[in-house]
C-alpha positions in Angstrom: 9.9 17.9 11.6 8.1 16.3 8.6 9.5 17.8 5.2 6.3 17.0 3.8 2.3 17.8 4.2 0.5 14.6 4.4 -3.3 13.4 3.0 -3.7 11.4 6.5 -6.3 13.2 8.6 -7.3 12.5 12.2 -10.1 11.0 12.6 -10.9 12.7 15.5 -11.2 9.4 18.0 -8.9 6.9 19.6 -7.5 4.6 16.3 -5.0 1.9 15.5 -2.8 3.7 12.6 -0.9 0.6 10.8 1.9 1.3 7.7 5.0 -0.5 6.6 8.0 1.0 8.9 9.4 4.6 7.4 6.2 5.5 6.2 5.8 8.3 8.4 3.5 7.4 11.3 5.5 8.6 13.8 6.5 11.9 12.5 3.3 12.6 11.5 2.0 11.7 14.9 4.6 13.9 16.9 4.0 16.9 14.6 0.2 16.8 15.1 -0.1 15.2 19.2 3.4 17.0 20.3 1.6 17.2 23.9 0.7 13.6 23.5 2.1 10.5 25.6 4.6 9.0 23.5 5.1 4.9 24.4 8.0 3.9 21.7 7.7 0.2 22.1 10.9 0.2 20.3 13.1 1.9 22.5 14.7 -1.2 24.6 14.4 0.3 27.8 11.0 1.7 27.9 10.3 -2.4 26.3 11.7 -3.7 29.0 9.7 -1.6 31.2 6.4 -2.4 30.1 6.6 -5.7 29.2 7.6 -6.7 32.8 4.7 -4.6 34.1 2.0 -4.1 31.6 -0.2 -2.1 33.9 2.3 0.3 34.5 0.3 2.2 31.5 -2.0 3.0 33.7 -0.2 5.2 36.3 2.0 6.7 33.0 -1.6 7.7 32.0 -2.8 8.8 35.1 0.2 10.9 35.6 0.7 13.1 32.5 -0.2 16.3 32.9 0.1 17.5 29.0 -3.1 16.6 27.6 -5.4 13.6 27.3 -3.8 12.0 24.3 -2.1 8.9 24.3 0.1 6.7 21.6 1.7 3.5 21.8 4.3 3.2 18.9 4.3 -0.2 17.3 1.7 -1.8 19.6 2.2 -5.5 18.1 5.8 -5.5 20.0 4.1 -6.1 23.3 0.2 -6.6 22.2 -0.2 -7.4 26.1 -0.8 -3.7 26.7 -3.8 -3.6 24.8 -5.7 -5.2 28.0 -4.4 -2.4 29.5 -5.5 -0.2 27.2 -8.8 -1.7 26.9 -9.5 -0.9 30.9 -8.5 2.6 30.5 -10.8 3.2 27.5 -13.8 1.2 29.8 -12.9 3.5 33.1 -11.5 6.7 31.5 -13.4 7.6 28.4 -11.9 11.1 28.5 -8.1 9.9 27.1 -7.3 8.9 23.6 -5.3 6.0 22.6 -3.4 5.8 19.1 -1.9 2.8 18.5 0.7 2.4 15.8 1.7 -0.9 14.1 4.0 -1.8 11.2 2.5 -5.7 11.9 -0.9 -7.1 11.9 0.2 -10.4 12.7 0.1 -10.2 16.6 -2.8 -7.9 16.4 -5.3 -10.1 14.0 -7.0 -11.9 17.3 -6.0 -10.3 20.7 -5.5 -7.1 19.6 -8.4 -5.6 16.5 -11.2 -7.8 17.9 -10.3 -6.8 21.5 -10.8 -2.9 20.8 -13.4 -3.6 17.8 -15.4 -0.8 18.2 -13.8 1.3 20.5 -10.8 2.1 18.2 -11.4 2.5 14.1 -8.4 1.4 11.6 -6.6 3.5 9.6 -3.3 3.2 7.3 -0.6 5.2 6.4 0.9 4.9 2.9 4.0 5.9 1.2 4.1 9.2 0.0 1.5 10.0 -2.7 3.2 12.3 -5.6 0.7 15.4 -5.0 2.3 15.1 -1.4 5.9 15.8 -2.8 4.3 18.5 -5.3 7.2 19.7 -7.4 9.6 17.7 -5.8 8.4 14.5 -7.4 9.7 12.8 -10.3 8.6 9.8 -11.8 11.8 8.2 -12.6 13.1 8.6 -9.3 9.5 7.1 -7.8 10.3 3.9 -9.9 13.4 3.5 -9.2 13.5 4.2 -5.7 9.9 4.5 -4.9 8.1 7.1 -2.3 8.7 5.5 1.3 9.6 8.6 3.0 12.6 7.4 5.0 14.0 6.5 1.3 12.5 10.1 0.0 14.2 12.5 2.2 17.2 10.7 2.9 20.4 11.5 1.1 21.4 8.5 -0.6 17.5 7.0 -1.6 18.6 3.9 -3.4 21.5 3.0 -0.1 19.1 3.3 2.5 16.3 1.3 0.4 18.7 -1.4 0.3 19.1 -0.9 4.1 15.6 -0.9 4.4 14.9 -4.3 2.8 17.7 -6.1 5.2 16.4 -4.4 8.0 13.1 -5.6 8.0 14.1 -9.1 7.2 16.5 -9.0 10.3 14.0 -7.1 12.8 10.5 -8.0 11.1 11.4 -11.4 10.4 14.5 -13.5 11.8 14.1 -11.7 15.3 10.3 -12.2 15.5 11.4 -16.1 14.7 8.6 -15.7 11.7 10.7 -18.2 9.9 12.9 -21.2 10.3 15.3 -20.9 7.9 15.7 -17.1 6.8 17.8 -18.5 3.7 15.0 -19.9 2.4 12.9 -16.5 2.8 15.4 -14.9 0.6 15.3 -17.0 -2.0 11.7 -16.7 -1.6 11.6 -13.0 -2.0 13.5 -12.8 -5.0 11.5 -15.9 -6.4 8.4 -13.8 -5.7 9.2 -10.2 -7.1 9.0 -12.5 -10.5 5.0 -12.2 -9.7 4.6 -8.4 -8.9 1.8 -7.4 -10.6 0.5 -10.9 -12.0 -1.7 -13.6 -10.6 -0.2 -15.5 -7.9 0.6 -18.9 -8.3 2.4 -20.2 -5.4 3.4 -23.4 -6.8 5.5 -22.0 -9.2 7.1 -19.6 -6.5 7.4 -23.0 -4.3 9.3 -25.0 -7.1 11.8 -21.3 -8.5 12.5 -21.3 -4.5 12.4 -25.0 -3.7 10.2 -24.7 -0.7 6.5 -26.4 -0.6 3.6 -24.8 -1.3 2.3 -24.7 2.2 5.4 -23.1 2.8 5.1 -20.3 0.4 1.8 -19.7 1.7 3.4 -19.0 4.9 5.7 -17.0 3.5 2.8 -14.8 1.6 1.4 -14.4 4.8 3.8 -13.0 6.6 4.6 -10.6 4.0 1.2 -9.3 4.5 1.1 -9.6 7.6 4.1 -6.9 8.2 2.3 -5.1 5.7 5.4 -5.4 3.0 2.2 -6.6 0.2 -1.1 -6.9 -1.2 -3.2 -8.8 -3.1 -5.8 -7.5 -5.5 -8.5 -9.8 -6.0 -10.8 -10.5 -9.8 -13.6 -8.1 -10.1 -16.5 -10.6 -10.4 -19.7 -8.6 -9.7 -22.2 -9.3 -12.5 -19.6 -11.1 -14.4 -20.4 -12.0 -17.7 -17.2 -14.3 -18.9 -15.3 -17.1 -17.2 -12.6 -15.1 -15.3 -9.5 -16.0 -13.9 -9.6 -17.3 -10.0 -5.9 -16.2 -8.6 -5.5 -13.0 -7.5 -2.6 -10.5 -8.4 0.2 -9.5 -5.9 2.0 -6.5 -5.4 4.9 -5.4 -3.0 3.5 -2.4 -1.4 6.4 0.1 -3.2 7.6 0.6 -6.3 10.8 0.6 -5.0 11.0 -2.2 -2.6 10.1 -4.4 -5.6 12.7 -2.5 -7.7 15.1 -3.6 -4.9 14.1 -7.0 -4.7 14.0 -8.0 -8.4 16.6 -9.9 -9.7 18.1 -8.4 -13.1 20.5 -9.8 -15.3 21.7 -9.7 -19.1 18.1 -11.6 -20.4 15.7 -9.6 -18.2 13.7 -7.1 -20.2 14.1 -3.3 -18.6 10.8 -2.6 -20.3 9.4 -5.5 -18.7 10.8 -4.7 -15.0 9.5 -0.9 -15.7 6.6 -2.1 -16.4 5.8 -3.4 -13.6 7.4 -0.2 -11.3 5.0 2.0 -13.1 1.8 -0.9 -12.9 2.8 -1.0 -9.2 3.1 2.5 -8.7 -0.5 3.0 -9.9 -1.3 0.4 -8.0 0.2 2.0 -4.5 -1.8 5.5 -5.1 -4.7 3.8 -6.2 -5.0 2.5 -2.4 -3.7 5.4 -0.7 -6.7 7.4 -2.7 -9.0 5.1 -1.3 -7.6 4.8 2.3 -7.2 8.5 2.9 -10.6 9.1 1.5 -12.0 7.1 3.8 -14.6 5.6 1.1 -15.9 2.3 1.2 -13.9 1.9 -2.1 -12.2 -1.3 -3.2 -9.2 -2.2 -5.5 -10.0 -4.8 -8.4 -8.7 -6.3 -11.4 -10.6 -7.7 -14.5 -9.1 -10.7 -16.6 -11.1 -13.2 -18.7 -9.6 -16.8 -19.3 -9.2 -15.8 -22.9 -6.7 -13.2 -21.5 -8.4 -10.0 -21.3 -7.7 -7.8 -19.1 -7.7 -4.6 -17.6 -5.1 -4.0 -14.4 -6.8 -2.2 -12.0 -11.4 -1.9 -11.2 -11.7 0.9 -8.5 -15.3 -0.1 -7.3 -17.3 1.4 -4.4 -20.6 2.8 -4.0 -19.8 6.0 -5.6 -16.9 5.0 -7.9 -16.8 3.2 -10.4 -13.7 3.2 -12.8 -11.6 0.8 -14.9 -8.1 1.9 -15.3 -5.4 0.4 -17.9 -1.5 0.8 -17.6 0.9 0.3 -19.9 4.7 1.3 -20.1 4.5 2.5 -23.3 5.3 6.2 -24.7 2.6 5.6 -27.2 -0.9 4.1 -27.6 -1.6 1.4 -30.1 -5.3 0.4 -30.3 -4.7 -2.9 -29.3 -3.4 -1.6 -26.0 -7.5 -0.1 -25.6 -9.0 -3.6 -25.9 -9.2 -5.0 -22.3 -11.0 -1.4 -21.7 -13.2 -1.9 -24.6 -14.6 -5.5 -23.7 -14.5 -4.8 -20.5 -16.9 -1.4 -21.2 -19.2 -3.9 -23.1 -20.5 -6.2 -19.8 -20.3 -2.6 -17.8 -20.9 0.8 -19.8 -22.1 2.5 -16.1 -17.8 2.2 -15.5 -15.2 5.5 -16.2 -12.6 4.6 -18.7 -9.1 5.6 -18.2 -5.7 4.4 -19.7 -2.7 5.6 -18.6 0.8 5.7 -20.5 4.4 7.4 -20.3 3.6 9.9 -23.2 2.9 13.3 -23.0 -0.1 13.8 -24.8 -3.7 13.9 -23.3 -5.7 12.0 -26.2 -9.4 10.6 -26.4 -9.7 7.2 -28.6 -12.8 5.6 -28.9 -14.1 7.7 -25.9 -11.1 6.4 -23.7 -9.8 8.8 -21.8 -5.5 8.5 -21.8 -3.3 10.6 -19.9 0.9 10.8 -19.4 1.2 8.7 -16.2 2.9 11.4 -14.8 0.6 13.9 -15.2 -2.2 11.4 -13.8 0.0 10.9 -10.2 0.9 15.2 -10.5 -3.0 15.4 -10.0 -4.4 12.6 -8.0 -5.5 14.0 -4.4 -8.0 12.6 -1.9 -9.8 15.5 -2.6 -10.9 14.2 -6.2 -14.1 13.2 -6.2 -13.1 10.5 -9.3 -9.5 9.6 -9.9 -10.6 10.8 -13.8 -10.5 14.5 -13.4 -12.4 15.0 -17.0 -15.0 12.8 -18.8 -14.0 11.4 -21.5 -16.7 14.0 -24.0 -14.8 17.5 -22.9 -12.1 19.4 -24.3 -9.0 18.5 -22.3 -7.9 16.5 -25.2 -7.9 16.0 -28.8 -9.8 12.9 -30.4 -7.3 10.5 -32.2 -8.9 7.4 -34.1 -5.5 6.1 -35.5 -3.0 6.2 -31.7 
């Protein structure tokens, strides 16, 4: 049984349903369909079944007598079943196919463009903190992050370390992504360098000694299985040279905590930093996603070096949000927000620190991080619960 209530709705249709492994798809799935068909693609047996006789979908279908709803559990395993699937959904319109994935990379051609239409996308996210209610804590979520199977286990930061190794044995040497996985884990520690900045994969390349073309590859696949995400410059109406590269982010707090190298130079304030930035980062999207908004994720740098981390932008939202892992605010921290409120004053302000003070400077709203991710639901109509004029906190012109 799931410990926790989740955001995810059904969407009332048949739908692919993609998330990183352990984010809760499947338990989610069997608490809300528990009459449903179950296909687990990753029990060997029922494999080995279907991949020597695809069609045999359709006389499982056919025979169940528990209800008309039917999920395939990590689809991109055998994507030939979607042809199956496909007929069925042609010459039965009455059943209901969900089809989970924790990989897009099989799925990109044959699989999405073959039921475009016919089945919407959806994804699952880690856990967001109003899911865990009074059960989360911040420290803990950026150390170990929110994946649920790290959440509500009973030794978070040994089975995030199990986690990592077992997607780079399942996901990636037995899927034969790569050629040489030694060279994969040099890139993924030469990577976490570049959570939360602008990818440059030429410098990954020559920290990991692989070719560009290479670490391209490797990017891919990362996002491919869904393990990160890019966020691209916010350029609409730009008035200013901006930068070109976009920023990259594992998709957990914790699964970059867990891949970061740390030794006697490396700043914890830096490597905090960019926990908390990515944290942000992860329920920014999960607001999105579970909102089911046509609502993108941004950032905002100039070539000067301006910036402001995160540009939530979508035909009813508009909001630039600032991060810093700071238990104070210094006006200087304020300046990416205030240039950036110059070439757009239609956008929400918001900064968000590890204080505990709610404070308005220079009609900036900034809030405790903590309280900001205690608060944020899908159910917000703006991610900035109060405009920056009310009461809900004092004015400070000297931070």
């Amino acid at each position: 049984m799931a410990k926790h209530s989740r955001f995810f709705q059904d969407p009332g249709q048949s739908f692919f349903l993609f998330g990183p492994r352990g984010t809760g798809k499947s338990t989610w799935l069997k608490a809300t369909f528990p009459s449903a068909l179950f296909v687990d693609l990753l029990d060997p047996e029922i494999f080995r079944t279907y991949s020597a006789r695809p069609e045999r979908l359709k006389e499982a279908v056919k025979g169940q007598s528990g209800g008309s709803t039917i999920v395939i559990d990590e689809v991109q395993k055998l994507p030939e079943l979607l042809d199956v699937v496909h007929l069925l959904m042609e010459e039965s319109p009455e059943y209901r196919f969900i089809l989970t994935g924790s990989s897009s990379r099989k799925l990109k051609k044959s699989g999405v463009d073959l039921l475009a239409g016919r089945a919407i996308v959806k994804t699952m996210h880690p856990f967001m903190a109003t899911e865990l209610a009074d059960s989360f804590s911040l420290g803990d979520s950026l150390n170990t992050g929110l994946v649920p199977l790290v959440v509500d286990s009973s030794n978070p930061l040994q089975t995030l370390r199990s986690y990592i190794s077992i997607y780079i044995q399942e996901e990636v040497k037995q899927e034969g992504l790569v050629r040489n996985i030694g060279d994969f884990n040099r890139f993924l520690e030469a990577i976490s360098f570049s959570h939360g900045s602008a990818l440059n994969v030429s410098e990954v390349g020559r920290e990991c000694q692989v070719n560009r073309k290479t670490v391209e590859g490797y990017v891919s696949i990362l996002e491919d299985l869904l393990l990160s995400f890019k966020v691209d410059v916010f350029s609409k109406r730009a008035k200013r040279h901006l930068v070109a590269h976009p920023k990259f982010y594992f998709f957990d707090a914790g699964v970059f905590r867990a891949l970061r190298p740390v030794g006697p130079i490396d700043s914890p304030n830096e490597i905090g930093g960019g926990a908390l930035e990515g944290l942000i980062a992860q329920h920014l999207r999960a607001w999105g996603a579970y909102r089911d908004e046509n609502c993108k994720l941004y950032f905002w740098r100039t070539k000067s070096g301006t910036e402001v981390d995160f540009i939530l932008y979508g035909e009813k939202v508009f909001e630039a949000i600032e991060v810093k892992n700071s238990t104070r605010v210094d006006s200087k921290m304020l300046k990416g927000l205030r240039t950036f409120r110059e070439d757009y004053p239609e956008a929400r302000l918001l900064f968000l620190y590890r204080g505990k003070e709610r404070l308005v400077i220079d009609g900036i709203l900034c809030l405790p991080s903590e309280e900001f991710l205690a608060q944020l639901t899908p159910e917000s109509a703006s991610i900035i619960r109060a405009s920056t004029d009310d009461s809900c906190g004092h004015e400070s012109e000297n931070a």
